[in-house]
C-alpha positions in Angstrom: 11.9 52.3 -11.9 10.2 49.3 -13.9 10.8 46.1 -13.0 10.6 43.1 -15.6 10.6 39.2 -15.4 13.1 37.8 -17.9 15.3 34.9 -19.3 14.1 31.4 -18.2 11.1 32.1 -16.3 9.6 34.2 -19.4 10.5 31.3 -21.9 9.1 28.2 -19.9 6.4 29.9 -19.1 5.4 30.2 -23.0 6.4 27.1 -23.6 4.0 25.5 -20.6 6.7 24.0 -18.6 7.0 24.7 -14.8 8.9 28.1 -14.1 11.3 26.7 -10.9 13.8 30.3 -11.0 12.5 34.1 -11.8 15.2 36.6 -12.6 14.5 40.2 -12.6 15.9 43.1 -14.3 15.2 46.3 -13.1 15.1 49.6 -15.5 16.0 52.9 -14.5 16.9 53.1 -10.9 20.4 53.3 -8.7 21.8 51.1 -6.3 20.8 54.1 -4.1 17.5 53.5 -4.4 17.3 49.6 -4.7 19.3 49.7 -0.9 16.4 52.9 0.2 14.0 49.9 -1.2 15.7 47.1 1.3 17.3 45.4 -1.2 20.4 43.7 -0.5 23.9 43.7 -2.4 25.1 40.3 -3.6 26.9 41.1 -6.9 30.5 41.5 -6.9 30.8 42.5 -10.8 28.0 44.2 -11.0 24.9 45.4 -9.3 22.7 42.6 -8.6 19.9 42.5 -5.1 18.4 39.8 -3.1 14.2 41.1 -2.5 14.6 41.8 1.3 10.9 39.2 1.5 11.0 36.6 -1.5 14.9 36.4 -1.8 14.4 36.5 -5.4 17.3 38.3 -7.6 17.1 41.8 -9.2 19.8 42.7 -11.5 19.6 46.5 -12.8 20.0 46.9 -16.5 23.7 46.7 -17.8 25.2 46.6 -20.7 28.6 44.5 -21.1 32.0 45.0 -23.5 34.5 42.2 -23.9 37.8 43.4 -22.3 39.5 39.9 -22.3 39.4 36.8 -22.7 37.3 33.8 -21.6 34.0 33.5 -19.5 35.0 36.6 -17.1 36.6 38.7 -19.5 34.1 41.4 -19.4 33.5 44.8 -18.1 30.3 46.3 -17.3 28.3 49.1 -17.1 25.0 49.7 -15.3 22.9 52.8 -15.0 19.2 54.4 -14.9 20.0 55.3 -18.7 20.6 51.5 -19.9 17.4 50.1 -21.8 15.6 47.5 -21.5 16.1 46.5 -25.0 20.1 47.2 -24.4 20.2 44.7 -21.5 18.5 41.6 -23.2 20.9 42.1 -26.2 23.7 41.0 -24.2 22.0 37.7 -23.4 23.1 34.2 -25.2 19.6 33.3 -27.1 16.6 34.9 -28.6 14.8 32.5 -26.5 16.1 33.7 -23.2 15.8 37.5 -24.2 12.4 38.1 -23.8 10.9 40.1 -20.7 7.6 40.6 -19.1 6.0 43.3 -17.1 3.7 42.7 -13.8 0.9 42.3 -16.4 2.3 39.6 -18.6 3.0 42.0 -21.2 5.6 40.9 -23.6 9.1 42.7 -25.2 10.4 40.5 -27.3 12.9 42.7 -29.6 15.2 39.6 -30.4 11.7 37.7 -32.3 12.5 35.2 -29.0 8.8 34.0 -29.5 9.2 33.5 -33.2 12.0 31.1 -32.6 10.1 29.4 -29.7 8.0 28.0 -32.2 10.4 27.2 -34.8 11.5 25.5 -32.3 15.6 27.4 -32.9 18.4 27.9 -30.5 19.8 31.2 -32.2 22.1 33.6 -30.4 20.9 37.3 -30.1 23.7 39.3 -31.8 26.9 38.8 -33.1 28.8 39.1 -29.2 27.6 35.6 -28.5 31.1 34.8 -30.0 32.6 36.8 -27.5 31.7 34.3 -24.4 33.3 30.9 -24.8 31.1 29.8 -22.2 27.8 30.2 -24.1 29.0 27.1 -26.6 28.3 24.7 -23.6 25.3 26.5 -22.3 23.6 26.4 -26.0 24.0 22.4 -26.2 23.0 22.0 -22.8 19.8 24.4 -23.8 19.8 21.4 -27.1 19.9 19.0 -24.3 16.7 20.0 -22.5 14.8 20.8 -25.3 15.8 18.3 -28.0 12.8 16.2 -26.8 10.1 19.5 -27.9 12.3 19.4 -31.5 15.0 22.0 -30.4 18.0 22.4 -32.9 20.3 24.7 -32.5 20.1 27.7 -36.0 22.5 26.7 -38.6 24.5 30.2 -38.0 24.9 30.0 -34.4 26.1 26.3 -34.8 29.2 28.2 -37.0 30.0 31.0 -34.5 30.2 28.3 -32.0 32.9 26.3 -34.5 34.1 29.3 -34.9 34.4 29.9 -30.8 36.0 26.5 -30.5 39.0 27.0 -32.9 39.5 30.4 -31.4 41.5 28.8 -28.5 38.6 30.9 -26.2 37.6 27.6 -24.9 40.9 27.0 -23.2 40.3 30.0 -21.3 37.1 28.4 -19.4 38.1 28.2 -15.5 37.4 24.3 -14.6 34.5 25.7 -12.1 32.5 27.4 -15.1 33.0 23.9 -17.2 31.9 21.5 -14.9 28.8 23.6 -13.9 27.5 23.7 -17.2 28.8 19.8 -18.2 26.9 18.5 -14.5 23.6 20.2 -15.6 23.7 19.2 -19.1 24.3 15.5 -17.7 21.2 15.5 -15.8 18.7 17.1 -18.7 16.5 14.8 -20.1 18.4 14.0 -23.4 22.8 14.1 -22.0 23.8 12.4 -25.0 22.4 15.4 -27.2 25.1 17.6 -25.3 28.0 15.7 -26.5 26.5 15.1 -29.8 26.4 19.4 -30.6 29.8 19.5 -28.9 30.6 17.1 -31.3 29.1 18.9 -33.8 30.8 22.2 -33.6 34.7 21.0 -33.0 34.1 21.5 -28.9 34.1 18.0 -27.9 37.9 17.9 -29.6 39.1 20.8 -27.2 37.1 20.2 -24.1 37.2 16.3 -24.0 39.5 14.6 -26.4 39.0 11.4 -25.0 36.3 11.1 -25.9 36.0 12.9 -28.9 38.6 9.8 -30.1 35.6 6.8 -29.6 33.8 8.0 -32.5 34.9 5.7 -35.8 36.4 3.1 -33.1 34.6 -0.2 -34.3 33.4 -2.8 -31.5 33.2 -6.6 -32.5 29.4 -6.8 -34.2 28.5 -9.6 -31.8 28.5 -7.7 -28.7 28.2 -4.2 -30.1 25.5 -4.2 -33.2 26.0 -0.2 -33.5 30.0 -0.9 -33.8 31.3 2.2 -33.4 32.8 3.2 -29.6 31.5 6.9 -29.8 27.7 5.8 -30.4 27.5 3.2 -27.8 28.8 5.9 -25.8 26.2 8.3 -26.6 23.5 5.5 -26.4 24.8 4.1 -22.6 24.5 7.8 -21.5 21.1 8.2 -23.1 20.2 5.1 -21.0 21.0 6.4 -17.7 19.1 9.8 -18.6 15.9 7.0 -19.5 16.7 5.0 -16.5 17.0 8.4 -14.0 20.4 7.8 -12.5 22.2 10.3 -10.8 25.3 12.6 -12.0 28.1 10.1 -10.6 27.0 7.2 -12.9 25.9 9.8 -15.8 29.7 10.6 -15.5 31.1 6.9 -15.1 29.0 6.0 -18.2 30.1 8.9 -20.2 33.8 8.1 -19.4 33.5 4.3 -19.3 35.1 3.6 -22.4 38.0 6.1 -22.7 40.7 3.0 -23.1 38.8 2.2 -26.8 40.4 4.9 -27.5 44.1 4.1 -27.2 43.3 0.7 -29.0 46.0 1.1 -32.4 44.2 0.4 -35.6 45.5 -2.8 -36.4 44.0 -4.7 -33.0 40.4 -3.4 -33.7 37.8 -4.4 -33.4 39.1 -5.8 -30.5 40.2 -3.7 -27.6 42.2 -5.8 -24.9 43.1 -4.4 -21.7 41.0 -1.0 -22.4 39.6 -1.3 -19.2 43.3 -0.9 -17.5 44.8 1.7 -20.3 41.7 3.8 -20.0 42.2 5.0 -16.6 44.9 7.5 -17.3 42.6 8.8 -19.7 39.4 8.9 -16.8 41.8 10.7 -14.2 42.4 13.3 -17.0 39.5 14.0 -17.8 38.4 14.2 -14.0 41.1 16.2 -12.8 40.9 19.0 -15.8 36.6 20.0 -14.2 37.8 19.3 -11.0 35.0 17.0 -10.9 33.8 16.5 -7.4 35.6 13.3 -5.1 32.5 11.0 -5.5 32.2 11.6 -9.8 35.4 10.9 -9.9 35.9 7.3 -8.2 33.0 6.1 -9.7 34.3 7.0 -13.2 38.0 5.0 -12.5 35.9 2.2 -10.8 33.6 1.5 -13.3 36.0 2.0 -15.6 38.6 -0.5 -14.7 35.8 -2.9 -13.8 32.7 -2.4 -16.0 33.6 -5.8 -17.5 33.8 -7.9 -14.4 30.5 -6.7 -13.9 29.5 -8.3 -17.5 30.6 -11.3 -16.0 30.1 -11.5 -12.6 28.2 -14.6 -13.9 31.3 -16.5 -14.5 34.0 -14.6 -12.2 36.1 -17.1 -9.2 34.7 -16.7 -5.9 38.3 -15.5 -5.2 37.6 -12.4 -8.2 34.4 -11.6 -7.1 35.8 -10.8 -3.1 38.6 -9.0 -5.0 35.9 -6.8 -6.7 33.9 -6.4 -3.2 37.2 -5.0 -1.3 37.9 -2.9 -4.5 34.3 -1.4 -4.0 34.7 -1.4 0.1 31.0 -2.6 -0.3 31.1 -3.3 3.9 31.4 0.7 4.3 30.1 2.3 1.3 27.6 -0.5 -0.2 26.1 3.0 -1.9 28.7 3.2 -4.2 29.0 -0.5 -5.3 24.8 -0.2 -6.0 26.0 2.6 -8.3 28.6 0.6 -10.3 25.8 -1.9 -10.8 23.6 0.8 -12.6 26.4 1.8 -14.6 27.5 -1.9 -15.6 23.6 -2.3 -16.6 23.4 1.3 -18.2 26.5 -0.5 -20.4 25.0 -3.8 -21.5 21.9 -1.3 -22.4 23.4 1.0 -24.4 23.8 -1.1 -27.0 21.7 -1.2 -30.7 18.6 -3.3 -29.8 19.3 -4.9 -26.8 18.2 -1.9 -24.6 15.6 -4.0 -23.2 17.1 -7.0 -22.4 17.5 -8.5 -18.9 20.9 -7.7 -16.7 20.6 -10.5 -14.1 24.0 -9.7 -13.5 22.9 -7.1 -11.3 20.9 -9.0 -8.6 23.6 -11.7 -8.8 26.3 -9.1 -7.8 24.1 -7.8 -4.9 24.1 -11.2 -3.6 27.2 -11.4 -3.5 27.8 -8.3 -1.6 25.2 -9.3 1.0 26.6 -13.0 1.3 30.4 -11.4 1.8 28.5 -9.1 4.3 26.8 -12.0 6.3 30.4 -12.5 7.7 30.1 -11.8 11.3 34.1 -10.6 12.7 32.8 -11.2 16.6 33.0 -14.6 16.7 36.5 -14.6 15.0 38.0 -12.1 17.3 36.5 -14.0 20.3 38.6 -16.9 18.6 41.6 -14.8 19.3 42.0 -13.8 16.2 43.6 -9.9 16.1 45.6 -8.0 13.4 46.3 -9.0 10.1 45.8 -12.4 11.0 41.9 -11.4 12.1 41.6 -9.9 8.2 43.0 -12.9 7.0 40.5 -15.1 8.9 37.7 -12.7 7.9 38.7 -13.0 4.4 38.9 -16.6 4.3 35.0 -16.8 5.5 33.9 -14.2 3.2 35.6 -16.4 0.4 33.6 -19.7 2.3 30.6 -17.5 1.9 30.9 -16.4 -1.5 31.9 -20.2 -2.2 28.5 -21.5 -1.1 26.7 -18.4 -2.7 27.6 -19.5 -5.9 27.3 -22.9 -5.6 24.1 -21.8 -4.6 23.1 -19.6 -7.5 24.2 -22.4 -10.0 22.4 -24.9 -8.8 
């Protein structure tokens, strides 16, 4: 029995980044043996162990054939015969199919090292094109390590156009999507995710949407970079800078979606986008099952991004309407996000990413203001009912009132 340390763990570790996950790969034993060890079973497809004192996961060495389609359509086969060298060639990039013994020794049959310091995503073999899935993992991979000068090889860019137009991608179970799409969101660089998406025909099949933004001018005087799919990538790259958190990665990547719909003739002007995009964002949500809080944030922001441009300007009687529409009594969390993504918006945009949003401490006001209601003294008026929200309303509206008057002045 050998045991090795491989994938991830093996590559940041050459590249001096923290190693967070070890996986292990063990050669030439049985699951006999790994349960005689105390080991414990967790694989349903195939063997993999839990360390019975570090938790830590110890695969045995398989080899894999494609046997249908999609990410699961694989069978396996593990045994005490299967190599070392036969188990990392089944693995997505040279760069994840090195190992290392318990003395740091390195195999590296796949020249993973070589192409660490090229500084190349390449795939190991030619059965990367078997796994659709390994088109999203590669640009998330470009995603982390753009920032080190990470491209993805010319060759594997083509298998994965190749991948794409194979219909495989259809076969991705929403689960398996929106794992790799949330990660990718939260790396460093999100925008380079949908940019190699983009690149190899992906972004077409997986998000159409948004796929359509790019070549979708913006009036100049708002938008210098003028095209819909750029200030996209930019207001996503802006929430990576600014450390937001997946919901409003989401929101900003969807924000737009109604640009979309905009026929050629109206552009560069896109009127009511924030109200036609919204079939688009539930779409798009509901196809990766994206989780209940990713999902309201992206139709919120999306039908109000704008009154958040211009919160400045908006009606007391608007701005209550956009509090109730955010609940921001109950869930004032959720409205604070909305705010980021409004400012992550008026950032991503060609040389003004820099420039002040003072919309954003204007709208907290507001919210706090509209919250300084008290609904005691109204009910101890006899208020009850719908008459006691109507009387709460009208004082909120009194509030926001003098909050503005206030601001203005």
């Amino acid at each position: 029995m050998q045991i090795y340390k491989v994938g991830g763990a093996v590559r940041d570790r050459l590249l001096g980044k923290p190693v967070t996950d070890i996986d292990w790969v063990v050669v030439g034993a049985t699951t006999e043996e790994m349960l005689a060890k105390g080991f414990r079973p967790v694989g349903a497809d195939f063997p993999v162990f839990l360390h019975p004192k570090s938790g830590e996961e110890y695969a045995l060495a398989r080899t894999e054939r494609k046997s249908g389609r999609g990410y699961g359509g694989f069978t396996f086969h593990a045994s005490p015969e299967v190599t070392l060298e036969e188990d990392l060639i089944r693995r997505d990039l040279t760069i994840n199919a090195m190992a290392e013994d318990d003395q740091q020794n390195l195999t590296d049959p796949y020249h993973g090292q070589r192409d660490l310091e090229a500084r190349l995503l390449r795939h190991v073999s030619p059965a990367f094109a078997e796994d659709p899935l390994r088109v999203l993992r590669v640009a998330r991979f470009a995603a982390r390590y753009s920032g080190l000068g990470f491209t993805v090889a010319p060759e594997t860019l083509e298998l994965m156009r190749q991948l794409s137009e194979s219909g495989e991608l259809e076969a991705l179970t929403a689960e398996r999507s929106w794992k790799e799409i949330s990660r990718a969101l939260m790396e460093d660089q999100p925008q380079v995710f949908i940019e190699v998406l983009r690149e190899c025909g992906a972004l077409k099949v997986l998000m159409p949407e948004v796929d359509a933004l790019f070549g979708v001018p913006q009036p100049e005087a708002h938008h210098p970079e003028i095209d819909t799919g750029v200030h996209t990538l930019s207001v996503l790259e802006q929430a990576a800078r600014h450390k937001q958190p997946l919901t409003v990665r989401w929101a900003c990547l969807l924000h737009d979606l109604g640009k979309g719909l905009t026929p050629e003739e109206e552009w560069p002007r896109h009127i009511a986008h924030e109200h036609k995009g919204l079939k688009l964002i539930k779409a798009v949500n509901e196809r990766f099952k994206a989780p209940k809080d990713c999902q309201e944030l992206a139709l919120l922001v999306g039908e109000y991004h704008t009154h958040g441009h211009r919160a400045l300007e908006l009606k007391p009687s608007t701005l209550l309407e956009l509090l109730q529409s955010f609940d921001v009594y109950r869930r004032p969390h959720r409205f604070e996000e909305f705010i980021a993504a409004c400012e992550m918006d008026a950032r991503g945009r060609k040389g003004l990413e820099q420039r002040s949003y003072p919309q954003a401490d204007y709208l907290r006001g507001a919210a706090n203001a509209a919250r300084t209601v008290a609904v005691q003294p109204l009910m101890e008026k006899g208020f009850k009912g719908p008459e006691l929200g109507e009387a709460i309303k009208r004082e909120r509206l009194k509030a926001l009132k003098a909050y503005k008057e206030a601001a203005s002045a």
